[in-house]
C-alpha positions in Angstrom: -12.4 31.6 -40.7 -9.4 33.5 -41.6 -7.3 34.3 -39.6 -4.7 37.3 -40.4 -6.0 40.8 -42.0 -4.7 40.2 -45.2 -6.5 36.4 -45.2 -9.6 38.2 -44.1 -9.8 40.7 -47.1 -8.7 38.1 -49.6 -11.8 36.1 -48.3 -14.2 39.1 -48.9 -13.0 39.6 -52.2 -13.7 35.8 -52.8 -17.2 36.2 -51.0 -17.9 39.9 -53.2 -17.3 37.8 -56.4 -18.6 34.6 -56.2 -21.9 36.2 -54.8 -22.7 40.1 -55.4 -20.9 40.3 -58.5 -22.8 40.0 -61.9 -22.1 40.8 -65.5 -24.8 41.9 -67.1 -26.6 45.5 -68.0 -28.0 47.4 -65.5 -29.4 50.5 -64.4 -27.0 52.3 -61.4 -29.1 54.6 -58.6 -27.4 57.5 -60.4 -29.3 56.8 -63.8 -26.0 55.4 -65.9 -26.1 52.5 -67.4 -23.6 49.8 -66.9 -22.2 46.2 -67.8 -22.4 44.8 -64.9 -23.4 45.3 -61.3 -22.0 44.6 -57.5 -24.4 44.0 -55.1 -22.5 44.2 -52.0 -25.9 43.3 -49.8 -25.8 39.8 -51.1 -22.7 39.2 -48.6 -22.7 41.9 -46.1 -26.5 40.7 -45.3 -24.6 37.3 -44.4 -23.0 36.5 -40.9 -19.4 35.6 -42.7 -19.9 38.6 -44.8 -20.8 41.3 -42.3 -18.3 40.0 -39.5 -15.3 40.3 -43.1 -16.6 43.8 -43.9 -16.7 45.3 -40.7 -13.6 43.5 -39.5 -11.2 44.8 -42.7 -12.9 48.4 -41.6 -12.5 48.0 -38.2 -8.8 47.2 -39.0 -8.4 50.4 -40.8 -10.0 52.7 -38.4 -7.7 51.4 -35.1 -5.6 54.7 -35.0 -8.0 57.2 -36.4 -9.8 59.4 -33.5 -13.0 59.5 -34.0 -16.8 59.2 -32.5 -18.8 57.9 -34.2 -19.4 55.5 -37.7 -22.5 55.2 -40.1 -23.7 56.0 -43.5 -26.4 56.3 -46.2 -28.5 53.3 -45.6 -28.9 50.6 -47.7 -25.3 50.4 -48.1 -24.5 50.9 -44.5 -26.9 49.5 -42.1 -25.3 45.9 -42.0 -21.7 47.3 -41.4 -22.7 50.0 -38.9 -24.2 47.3 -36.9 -21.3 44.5 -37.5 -18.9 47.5 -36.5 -20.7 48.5 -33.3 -21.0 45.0 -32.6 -17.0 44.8 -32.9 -16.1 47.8 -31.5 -17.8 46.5 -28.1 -15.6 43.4 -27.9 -12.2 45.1 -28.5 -13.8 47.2 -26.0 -13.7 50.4 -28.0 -16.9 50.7 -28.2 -18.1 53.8 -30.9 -21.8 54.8 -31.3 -23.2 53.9 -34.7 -26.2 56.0 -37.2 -28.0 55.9 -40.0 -28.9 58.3 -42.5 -32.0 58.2 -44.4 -32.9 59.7 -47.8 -35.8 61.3 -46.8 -37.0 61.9 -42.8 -39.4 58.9 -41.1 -43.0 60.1 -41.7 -43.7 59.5 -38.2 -42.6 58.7 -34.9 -39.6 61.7 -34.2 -39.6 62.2 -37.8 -36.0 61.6 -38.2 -33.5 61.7 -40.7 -30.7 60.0 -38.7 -31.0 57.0 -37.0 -29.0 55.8 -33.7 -27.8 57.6 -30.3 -27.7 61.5 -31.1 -24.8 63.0 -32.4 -23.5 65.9 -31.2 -21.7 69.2 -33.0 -17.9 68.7 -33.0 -17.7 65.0 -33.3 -16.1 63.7 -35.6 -17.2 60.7 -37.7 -16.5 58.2 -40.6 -19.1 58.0 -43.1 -18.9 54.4 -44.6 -21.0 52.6 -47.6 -20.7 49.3 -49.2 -20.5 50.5 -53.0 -19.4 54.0 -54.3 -19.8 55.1 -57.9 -20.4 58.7 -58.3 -20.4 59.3 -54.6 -23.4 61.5 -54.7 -25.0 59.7 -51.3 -22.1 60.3 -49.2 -21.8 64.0 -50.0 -25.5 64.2 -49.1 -24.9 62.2 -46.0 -21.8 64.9 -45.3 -24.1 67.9 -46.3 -26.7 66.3 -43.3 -23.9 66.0 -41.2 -22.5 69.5 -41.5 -25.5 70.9 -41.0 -25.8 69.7 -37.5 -22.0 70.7 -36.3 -20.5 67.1 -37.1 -17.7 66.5 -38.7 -16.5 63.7 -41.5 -12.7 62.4 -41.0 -13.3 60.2 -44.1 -15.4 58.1 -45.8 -15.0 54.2 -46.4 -16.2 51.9 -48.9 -16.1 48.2 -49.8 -15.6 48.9 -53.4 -15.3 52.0 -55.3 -16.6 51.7 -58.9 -14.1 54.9 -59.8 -16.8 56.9 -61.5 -16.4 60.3 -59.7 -16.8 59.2 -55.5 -13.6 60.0 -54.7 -13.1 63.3 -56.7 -16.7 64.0 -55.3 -15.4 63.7 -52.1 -12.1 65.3 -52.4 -14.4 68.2 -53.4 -15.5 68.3 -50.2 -12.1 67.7 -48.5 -12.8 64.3 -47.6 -11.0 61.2 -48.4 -12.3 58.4 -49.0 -10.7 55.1 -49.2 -11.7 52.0 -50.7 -11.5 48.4 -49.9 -11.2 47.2 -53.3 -11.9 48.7 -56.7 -12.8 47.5 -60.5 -9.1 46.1 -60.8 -10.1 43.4 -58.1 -12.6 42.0 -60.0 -13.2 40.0 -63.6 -14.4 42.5 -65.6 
């Protein structure tokens, strides 16, 4: 395992490549169509693959105030739990959610998942891969409505087709991981 940050993230890339990275046509969750495809799941599904994500974002976030981490799921549910998991052993430890796309149909019938949240926290939304940045806005719109407040967003890779203007929109930054320049396109 490596061992420095920069080792760590150099690994990840390695990892994103070799395994969630494909070149071939496909259709994106916001309708374009594109040459090739990053599914980020294939390694942040993995034990080596969630402990690099969440550590490299972990990493980021050690001087930022905050209360709270989680996202849009797909994208987010393994870091969110990687990250609570490592926020507990620096002992640090930060409550984690999920959002869902529509509410659970039963049960409490809610739209975010984890230990409540409550009005004036603040929060980083995170998500494995950005392109137009349309389910973190929604995720932020969710958010606002109930009093909270996002810091910033994170993602592992940003496919630089409108997140982060979408986000700066919304006076949010978002910062990325890696983007198309990291990989063989």
């Amino acid at each position: 395992m490596p061992k420095s940050a920069s080792a760590q993230k150099d690994r990840l890339l390695q990892l994103l490549i070799k395994e969630a990275f494909f070149k071939e046509k496909i259709t994106l969750s916001s309708g374009k169509v594109s040459d090739f495809y990053i599914d980020a799941r294939r390694v942040t599904l993995t034990a080596e693959g969630a402990y690099l994500s969440a550590k490299v974002i972990w990493d980021i976030l050690q001087k930022e105030p905050f209360e709270a981490i989680g996202g849009p799921t797909l994208g987010a549910d393994p870091l969110v739990g990687a990250i609570g998991v490592l926020s507990f052993q620096a002992r640090r430890p930060v409550n984690t959610f999920l959002i869902r796309k529509t509410p659970k149909a039963h049960g409490k019938k809610q739209k975010i998942e984890g230990p409540p949240l409550k009005p004036g926290w603040r929060v980083v939304l995170i998500d494995d891969v950005a392109t137009t940045g349309q389910s973190l806005v929604e995720a932020m719109g969710v958010l606002a409505a109930m009093g909270v407040k996002v810091n910033k967003a994170i993602c592992l890779v940003n496919r630089a087709e409108g997140a982060q203007e979408a986000l700066e929109r919304h006076h949010c930054p978002l910062i990325s991981i890696f983007d198309l320049s990291d990989f063989p396109l």
